[in-house]
RODO-2510 file (C-alpha; in nm, 4 decimals, decimal comma):
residues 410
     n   res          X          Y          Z
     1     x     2,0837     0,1717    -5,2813
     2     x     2,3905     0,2716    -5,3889
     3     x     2,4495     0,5037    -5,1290
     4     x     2,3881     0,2112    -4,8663
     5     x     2,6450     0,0013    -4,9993
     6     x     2,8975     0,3273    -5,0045
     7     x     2,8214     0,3163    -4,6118
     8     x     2,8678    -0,0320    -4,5616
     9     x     3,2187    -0,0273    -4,7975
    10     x     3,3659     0,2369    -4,5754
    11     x     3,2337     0,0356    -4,2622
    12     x     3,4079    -0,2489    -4,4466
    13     x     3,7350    -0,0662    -4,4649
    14     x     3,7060     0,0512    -4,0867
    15     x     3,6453    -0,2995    -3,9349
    16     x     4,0040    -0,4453    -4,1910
    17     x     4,1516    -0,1460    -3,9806
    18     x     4,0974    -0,3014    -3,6752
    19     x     4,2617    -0,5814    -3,7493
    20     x     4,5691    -0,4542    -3,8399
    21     x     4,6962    -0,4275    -3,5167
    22     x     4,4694    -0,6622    -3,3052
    23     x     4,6560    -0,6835    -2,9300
    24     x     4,6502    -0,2666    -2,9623
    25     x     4,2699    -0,3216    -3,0235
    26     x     4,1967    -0,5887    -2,7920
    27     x     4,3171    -0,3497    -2,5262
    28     x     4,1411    -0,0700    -2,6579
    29     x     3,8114    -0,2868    -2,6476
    30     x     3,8927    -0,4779    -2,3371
    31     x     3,8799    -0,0930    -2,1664
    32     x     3,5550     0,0138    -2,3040
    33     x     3,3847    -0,2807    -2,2204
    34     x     3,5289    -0,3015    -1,8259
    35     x     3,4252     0,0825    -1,8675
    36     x     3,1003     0,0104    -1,9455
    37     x     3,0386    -0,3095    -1,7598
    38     x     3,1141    -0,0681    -1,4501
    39     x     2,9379     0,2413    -1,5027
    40     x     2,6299    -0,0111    -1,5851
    41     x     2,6901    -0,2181    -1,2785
    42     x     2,7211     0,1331    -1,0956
    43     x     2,4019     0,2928    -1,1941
    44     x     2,2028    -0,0561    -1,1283
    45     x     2,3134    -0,1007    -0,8038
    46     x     2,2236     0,2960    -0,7761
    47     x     1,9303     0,2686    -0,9198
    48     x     1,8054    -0,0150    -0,6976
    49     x     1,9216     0,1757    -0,3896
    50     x     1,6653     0,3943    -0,4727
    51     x     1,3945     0,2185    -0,5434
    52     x     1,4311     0,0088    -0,2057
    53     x     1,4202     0,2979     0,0030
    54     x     1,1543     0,4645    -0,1858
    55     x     0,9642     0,1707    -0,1607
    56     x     1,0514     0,1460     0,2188
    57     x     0,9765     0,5133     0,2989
    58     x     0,6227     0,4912     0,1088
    59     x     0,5805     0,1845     0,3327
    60     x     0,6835     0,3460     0,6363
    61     x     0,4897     0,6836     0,6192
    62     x     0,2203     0,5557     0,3310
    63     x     0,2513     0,7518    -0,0276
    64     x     0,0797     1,0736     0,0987
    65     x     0,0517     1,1828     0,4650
    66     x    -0,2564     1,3773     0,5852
    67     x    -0,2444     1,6269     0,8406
    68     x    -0,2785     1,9809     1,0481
    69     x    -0,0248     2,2153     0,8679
    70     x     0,1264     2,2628     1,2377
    71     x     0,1580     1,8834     1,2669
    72     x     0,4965     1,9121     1,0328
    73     x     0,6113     2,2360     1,1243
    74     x     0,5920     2,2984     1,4825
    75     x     0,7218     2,0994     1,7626
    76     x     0,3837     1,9476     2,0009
    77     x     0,3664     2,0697     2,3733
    78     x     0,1299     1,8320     2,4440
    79     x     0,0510     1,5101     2,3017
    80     x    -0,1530     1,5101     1,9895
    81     x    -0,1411     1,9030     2,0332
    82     x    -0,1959     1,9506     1,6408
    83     x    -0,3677     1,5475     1,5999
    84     x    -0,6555     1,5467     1,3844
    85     x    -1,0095     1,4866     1,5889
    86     x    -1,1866     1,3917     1,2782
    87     x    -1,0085     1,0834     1,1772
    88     x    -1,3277     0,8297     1,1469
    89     x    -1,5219     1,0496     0,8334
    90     x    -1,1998     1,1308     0,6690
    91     x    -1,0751     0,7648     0,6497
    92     x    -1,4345     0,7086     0,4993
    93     x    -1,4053     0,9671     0,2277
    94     x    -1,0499     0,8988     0,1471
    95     x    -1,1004     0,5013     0,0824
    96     x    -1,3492     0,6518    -0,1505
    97     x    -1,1040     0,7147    -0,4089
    98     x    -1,0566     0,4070    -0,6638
    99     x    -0,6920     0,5045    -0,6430
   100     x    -0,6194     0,4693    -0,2341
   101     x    -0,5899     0,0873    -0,1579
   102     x    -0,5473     0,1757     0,2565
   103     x    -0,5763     0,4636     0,4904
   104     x    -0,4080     0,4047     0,8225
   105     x    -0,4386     0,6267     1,1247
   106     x    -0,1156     0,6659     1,3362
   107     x    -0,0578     0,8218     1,7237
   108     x     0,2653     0,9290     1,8047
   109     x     0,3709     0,9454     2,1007
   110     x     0,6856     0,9406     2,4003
   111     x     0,7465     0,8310     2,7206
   112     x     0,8995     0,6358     2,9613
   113     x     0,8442     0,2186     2,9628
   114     x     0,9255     0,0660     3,2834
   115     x     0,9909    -0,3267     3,3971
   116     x     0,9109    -0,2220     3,7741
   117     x     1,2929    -0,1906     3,8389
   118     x     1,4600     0,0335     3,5409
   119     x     1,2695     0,3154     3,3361
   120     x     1,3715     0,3954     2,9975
   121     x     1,2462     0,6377     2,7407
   122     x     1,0747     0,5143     2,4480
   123     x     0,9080     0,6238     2,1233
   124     x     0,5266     0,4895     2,0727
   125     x     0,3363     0,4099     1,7806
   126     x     0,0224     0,4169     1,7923
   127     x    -0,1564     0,1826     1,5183
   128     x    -0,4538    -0,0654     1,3802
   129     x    -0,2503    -0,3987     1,3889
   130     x    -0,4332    -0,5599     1,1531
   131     x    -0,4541    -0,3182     0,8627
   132     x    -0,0815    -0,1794     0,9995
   133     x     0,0774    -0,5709     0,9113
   134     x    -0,0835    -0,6614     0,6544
   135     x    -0,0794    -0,3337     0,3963
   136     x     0,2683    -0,2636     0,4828
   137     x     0,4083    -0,5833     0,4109
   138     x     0,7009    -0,6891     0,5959
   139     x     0,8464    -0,3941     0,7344
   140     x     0,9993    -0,4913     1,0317
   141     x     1,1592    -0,8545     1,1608
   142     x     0,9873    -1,0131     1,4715
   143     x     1,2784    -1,1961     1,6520
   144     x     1,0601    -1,3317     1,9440
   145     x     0,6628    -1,3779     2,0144
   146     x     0,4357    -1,2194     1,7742
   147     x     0,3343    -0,9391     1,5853
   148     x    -0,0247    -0,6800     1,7514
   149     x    -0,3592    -0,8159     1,6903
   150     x    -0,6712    -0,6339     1,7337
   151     x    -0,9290    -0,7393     1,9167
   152     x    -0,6939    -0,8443     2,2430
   153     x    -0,8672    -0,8384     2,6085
   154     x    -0,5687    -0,6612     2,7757
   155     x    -0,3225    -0,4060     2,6666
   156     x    -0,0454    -0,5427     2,4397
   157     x     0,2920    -0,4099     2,3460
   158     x     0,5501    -0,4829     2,0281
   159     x     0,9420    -0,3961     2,1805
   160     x     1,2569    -0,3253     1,9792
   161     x     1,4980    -0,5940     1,9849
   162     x     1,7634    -0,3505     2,2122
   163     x     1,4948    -0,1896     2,4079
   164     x     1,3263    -0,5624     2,4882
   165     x     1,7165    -0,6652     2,5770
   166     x     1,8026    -0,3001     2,8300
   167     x     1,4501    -0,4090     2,9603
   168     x     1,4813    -0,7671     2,9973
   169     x     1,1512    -0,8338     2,8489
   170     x     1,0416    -1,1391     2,6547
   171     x     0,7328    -1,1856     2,4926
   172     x     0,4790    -1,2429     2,8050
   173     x     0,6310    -0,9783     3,0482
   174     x     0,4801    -0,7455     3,1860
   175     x     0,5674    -0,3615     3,1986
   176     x     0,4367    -0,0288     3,2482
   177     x     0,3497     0,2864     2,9784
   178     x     0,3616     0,6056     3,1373
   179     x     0,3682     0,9062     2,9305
   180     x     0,1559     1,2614     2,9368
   181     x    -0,2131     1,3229     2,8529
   182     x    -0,3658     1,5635     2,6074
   183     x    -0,3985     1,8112     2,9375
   184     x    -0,0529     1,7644     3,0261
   185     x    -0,1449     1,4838     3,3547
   186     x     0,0725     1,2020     3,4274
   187     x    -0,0784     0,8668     3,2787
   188     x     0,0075     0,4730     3,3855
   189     x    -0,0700     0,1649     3,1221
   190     x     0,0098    -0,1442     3,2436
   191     x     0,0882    -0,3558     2,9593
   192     x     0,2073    -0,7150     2,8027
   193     x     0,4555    -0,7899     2,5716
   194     x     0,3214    -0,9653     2,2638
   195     x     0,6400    -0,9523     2,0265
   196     x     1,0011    -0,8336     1,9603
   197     x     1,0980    -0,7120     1,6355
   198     x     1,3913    -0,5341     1,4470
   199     x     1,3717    -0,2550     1,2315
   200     x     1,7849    -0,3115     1,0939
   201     x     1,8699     0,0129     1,2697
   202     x     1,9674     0,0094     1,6131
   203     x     1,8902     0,3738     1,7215
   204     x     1,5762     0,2933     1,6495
   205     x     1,5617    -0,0467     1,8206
   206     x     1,6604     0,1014     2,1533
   207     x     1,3199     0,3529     2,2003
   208     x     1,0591     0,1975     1,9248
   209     x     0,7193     0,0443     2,1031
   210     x     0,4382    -0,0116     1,8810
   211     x     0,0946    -0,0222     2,0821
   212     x    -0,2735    -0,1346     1,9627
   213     x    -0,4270     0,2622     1,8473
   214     x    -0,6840     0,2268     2,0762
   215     x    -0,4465     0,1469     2,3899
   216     x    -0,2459     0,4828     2,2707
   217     x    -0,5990     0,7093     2,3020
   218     x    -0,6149     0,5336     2,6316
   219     x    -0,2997     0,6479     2,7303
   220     x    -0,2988     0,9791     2,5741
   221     x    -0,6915     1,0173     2,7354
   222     x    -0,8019     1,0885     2,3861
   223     x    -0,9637     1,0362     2,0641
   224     x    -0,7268     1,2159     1,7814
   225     x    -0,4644     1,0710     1,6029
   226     x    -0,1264     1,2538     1,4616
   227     x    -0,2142     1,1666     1,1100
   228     x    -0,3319     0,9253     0,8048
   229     x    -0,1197     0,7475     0,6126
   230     x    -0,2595     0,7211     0,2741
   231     x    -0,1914     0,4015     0,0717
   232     x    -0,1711     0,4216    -0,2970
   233     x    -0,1933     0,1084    -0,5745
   234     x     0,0887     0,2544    -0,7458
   235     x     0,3942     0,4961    -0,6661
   236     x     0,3683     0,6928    -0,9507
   237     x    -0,0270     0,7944    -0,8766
   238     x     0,1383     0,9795    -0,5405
   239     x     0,1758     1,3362    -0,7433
   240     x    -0,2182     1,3344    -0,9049
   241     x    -0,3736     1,2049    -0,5496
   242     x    -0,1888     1,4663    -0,3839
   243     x    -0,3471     1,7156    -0,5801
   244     x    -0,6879     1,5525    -0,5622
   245     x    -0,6762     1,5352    -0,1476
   246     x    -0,5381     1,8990    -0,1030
   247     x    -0,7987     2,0725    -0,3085
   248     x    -1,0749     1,8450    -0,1435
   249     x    -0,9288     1,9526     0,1788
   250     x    -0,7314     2,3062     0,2143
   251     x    -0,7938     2,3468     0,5821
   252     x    -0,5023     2,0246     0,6035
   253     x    -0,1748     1,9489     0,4534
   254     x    -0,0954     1,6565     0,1914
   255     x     0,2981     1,5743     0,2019
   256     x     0,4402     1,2672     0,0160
   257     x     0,6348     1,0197     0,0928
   258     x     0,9407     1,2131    -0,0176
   259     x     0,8829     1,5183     0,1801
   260     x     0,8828     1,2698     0,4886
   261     x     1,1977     1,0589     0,3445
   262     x     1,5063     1,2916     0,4750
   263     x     1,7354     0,9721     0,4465
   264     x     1,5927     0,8730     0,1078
   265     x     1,7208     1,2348    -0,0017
   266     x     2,0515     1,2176     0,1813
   267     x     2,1166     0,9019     0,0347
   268     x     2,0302     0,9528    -0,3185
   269     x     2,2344     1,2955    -0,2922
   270     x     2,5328     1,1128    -0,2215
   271     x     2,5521     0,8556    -0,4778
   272     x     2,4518     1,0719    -0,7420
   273     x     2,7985     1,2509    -0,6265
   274     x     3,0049     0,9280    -0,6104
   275     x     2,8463     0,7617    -0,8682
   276     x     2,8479     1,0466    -1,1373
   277     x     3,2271     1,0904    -1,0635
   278     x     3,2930     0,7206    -1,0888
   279     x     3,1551     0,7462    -1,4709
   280     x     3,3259     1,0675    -1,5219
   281     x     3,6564     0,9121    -1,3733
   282     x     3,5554     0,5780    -1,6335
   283     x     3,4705     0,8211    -1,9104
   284     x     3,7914     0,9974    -1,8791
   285     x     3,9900     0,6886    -1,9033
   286     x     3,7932     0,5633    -2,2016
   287     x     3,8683     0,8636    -2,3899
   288     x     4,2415     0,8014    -2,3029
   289     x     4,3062     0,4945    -2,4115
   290     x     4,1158     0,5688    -2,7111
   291     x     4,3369     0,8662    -2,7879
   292     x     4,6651     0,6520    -2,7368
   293     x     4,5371     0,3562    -2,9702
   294     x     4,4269     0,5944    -3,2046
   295     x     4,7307     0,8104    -3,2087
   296     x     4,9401     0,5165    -3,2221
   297     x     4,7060     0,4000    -3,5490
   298     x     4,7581     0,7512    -3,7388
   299     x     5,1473     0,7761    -3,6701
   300     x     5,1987     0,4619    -3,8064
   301     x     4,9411     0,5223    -4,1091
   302     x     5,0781     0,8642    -4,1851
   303     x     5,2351     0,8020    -4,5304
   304     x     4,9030     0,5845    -4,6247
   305     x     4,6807     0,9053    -4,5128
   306     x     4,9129     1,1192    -4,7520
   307     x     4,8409     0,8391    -5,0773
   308     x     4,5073     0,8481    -4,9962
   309     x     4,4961     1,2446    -5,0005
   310     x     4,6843     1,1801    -5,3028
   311     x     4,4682     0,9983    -5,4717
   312     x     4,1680     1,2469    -5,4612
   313     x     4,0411     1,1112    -5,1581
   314     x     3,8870     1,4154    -4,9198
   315     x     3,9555     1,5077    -4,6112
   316     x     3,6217     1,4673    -4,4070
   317     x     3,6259     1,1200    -4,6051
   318     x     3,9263     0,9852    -4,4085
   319     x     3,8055     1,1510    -4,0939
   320     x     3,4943     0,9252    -4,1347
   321     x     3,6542     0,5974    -4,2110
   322     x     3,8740     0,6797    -3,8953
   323     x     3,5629     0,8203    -3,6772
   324     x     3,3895     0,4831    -3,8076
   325     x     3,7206     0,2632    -3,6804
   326     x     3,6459     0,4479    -3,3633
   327     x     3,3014     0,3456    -3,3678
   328     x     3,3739    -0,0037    -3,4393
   329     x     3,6091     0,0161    -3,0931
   330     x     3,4220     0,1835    -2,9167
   331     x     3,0604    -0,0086    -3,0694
   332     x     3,1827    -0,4109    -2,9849
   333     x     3,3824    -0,3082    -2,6649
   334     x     3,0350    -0,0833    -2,5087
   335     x     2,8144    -0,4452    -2,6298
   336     x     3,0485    -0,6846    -2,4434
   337     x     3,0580    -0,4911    -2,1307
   338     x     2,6954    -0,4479    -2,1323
   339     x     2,6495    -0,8087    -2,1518
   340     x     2,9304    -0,8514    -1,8904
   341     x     2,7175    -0,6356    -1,6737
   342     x     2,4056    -0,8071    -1,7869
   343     x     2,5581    -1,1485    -1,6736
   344     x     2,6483    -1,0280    -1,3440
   345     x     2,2946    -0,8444    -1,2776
   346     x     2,1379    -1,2153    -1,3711
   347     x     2,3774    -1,4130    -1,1662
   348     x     2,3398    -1,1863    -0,8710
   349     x     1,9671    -1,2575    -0,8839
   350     x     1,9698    -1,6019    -0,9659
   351     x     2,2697    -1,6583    -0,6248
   352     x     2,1787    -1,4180    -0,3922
   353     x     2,4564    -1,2091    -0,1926
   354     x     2,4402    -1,0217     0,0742
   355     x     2,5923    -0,7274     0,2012
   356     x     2,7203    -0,6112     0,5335
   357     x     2,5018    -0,3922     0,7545
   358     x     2,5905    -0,0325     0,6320
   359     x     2,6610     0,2307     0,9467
   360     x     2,4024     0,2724     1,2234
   361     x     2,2340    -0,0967     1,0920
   362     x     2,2544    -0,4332     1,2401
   363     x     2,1657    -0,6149     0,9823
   364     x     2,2607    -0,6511     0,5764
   365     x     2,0813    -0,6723     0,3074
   366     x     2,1151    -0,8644    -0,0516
   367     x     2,3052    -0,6933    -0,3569
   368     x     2,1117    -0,6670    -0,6650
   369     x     2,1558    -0,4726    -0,9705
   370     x     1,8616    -0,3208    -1,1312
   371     x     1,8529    -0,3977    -1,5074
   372     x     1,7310    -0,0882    -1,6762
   373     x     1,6995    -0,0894    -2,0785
   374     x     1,7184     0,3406    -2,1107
   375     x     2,0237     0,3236    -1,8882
   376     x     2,1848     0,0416    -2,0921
   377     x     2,1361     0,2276    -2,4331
   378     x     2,2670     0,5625    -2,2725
   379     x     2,5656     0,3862    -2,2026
   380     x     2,6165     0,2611    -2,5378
   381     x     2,5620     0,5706    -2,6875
   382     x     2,7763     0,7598    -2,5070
   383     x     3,0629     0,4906    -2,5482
   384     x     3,0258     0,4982    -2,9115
   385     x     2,9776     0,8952    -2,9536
   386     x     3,3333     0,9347    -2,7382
   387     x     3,5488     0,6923    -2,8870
   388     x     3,4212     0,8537    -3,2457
   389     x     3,4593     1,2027    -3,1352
   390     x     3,7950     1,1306    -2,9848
   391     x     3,9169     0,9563    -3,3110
   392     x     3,7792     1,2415    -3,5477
   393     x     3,9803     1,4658    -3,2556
   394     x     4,3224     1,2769    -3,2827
   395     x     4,3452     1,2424    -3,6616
   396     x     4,2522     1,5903    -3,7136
   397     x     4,5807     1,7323    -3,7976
   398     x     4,7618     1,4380    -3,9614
   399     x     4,4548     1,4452    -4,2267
   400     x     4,4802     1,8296    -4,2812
   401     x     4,8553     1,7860    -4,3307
   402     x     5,0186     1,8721    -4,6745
   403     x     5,0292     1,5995    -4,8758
   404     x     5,3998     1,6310    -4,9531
   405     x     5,4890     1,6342    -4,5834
   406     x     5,2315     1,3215    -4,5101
   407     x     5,4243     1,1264    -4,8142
   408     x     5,7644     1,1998    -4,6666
   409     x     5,6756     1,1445    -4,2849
   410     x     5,8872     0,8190    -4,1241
***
């Protein structure tokens, strides 16, 4: 009991401190909160960066990918060179699995698609339309007509906004697939367009065609496909279930939706680089200004350290009160700028704002900063422990000086 109210005296004393010199604090708080309002704000918008293109890549490629080893290693001579012939039984055994929600079968392919007066080359996907649409959500933007149904009489085609445009297509026009067999022949699909979309990224816009699964076998003069996309009911089952499908089947290759996800991995590369400098750059500064008020506290309190020395009072017992002033500091200015950050994260849900289309995109997409409870208590941890540390750091010497020569210092 007694040692609890010691504490909370010597708290007492640090928080009278404080006050002595409020502007000097006010600044000194006023930088650790901005300090942590923006490494917070930082690592949310980081952190939701990531999860939107994990969740997009485990969209795009579903949370495990089943294939031939060669499928992912070695470039294809011939369409569907390395496909998989046994797609039908697999599906069957995979949706066995209480944990896989969808398994979709996927033919890539390439080409040339042709209006009759201009060829271009295009990239073909191959898929079920109705399982394709409806498990992956909304993955792509239709701008005109309407998305692949199965089930259609004749041979239906979904164009990229840029390669509809080059083409001159509009949903209802007719053009023509022509692309390579399994045995290497020439092969003609005449087709109809059923709906233009947009996938944000223009490269892609200019060569993406997705086609009905069945009209790609057509094409292709075959029954394979290049793979199954295996659709989980939660990310984080991806690492067991990959385990599960490789032992059941060795003679194939599992790969997750992170081994497919090279921009996911470029991306979250680079802003653990800028955003790990922009809180050592933050951190830095925090310890600075801490140093200066502090320094500026101790000169000015020199004589008071040498009474209290005086008086009997120890060392490590002054460096305490003073690491506790530093804690005080460091303690309210770390809690208002996690609330500033807080606020913003809210408001930025609550009024949406977007942000411009980042390089190689045409279109943006909304700012929102993830709110993450382990990241906020990091933060105020490790604003607290450095403003302490640096305050224990700064008084050092004056509270190891003689006492004579702390008594006479002006």
């Amino acid at each position: 009991m007694s040692f609890t109210w010691l504490q909370f005296t010597w708290l007492q004393f640090a928080i009278q401190n404080t006050l002595r010199n409020r502007r000097r604090s006010l600044v000194t708080v006023s930088i650790a909160a901005l300090g942590t309002a923006g490494i917070l704000l930082a690592g949310g918008f980081a952190l939701y960066t990531y999860e939107s293109l994990a969740q997009a890549a485990a969209r795009e490629s579903g949370h495990l990918v089943l294939g031939k080893p060669d499928q992912f290693v070695k470039d294809e001579e011939t369409p569907l060179q390395y496909g998989l012939d046994n797609a039908a039984p697999l599906r069957s055994q995979l949706l066995a699995h209480p944990q896989v929600r969808s398994v979709l079968p996927k033919v890539e392919f390439s080409g040339l698609i042709s209006n009759g007066d201009k060829s271009v080359v295009m990239v073909g996907l191959g898929v079920e339309p109705d399982a394709e649409f409806s498990v992956k959500g909304p993955f792509l933007t239709v701008t005109a007509g309407d998305v692949l149904t199965s089930g259609s009489q004749d041979p239906e085609v979904m164009l990229g906004q840029a390669l509809a445009r080059n083409l001159k297509a509009t949903p209802g026009s007719s053009l023509t697939l022509l692309a390579s067999t399994t045995e290497g022949a020439l092969n003609a699909l005449d087709v109809r367009v059923k709906g233009v979309f947009t996938t944000g990224v223009l490269e892609i816009d200019k060569r993406l065609v997705y086609v009905d699964i069945a009209t790609a076998q057509r094409l292709l003069n075959t029954q394979k496909v290049s793979s199954l996309g295996i659709f989980l009911s939660r990310m984080n089952q991806t690492v067991t279930m990959q385990a599960k499908v490789a032992q059941s089947y060795p003679a194939l290759t599992v790969r997750t939706w992170e081994d497919q996800a090279f921009y996911y991995k470029s991306v979250r590369d680079l802003y653990n680089r800028i955003f790990g400098a922009l809180g050592l750059i933050i951190a830095v500064i925090v310890v600075f200004v801490v140093t200066n008020a502090m320094s500026m506290a101790i000169i000015e309190r020199t004589r008071e350290i040498g009474t209290l020395r005086a008086l009997g009072t120890l060392p490590w017992q002054i460096l305490r009160t003073l690491s506790l002033e530093g804690m005080v500091l460091g303690g309210v200015g770390a809690l208002a700028g996690a609330a500033l950050a807080l606020a913003v994260s809210v408001f930025l849900y609550v009024v949406p704002v977007n942000m411009p289309p980042p390089p190689g995109h045409s279109v943006g997409y909304p700012l929102y900063i993830t709110i993450d409870p382990a990241m906020y208590l990091a933060t105020i941890a490790a604003i607290i422990t450095l403003t302490m540390l640096t305050s224990v750091w700064v008084a050092r010497k004056t509270v190891h000086m003689p006492v004579v020569d702390a008594l006479a210092h002006t």
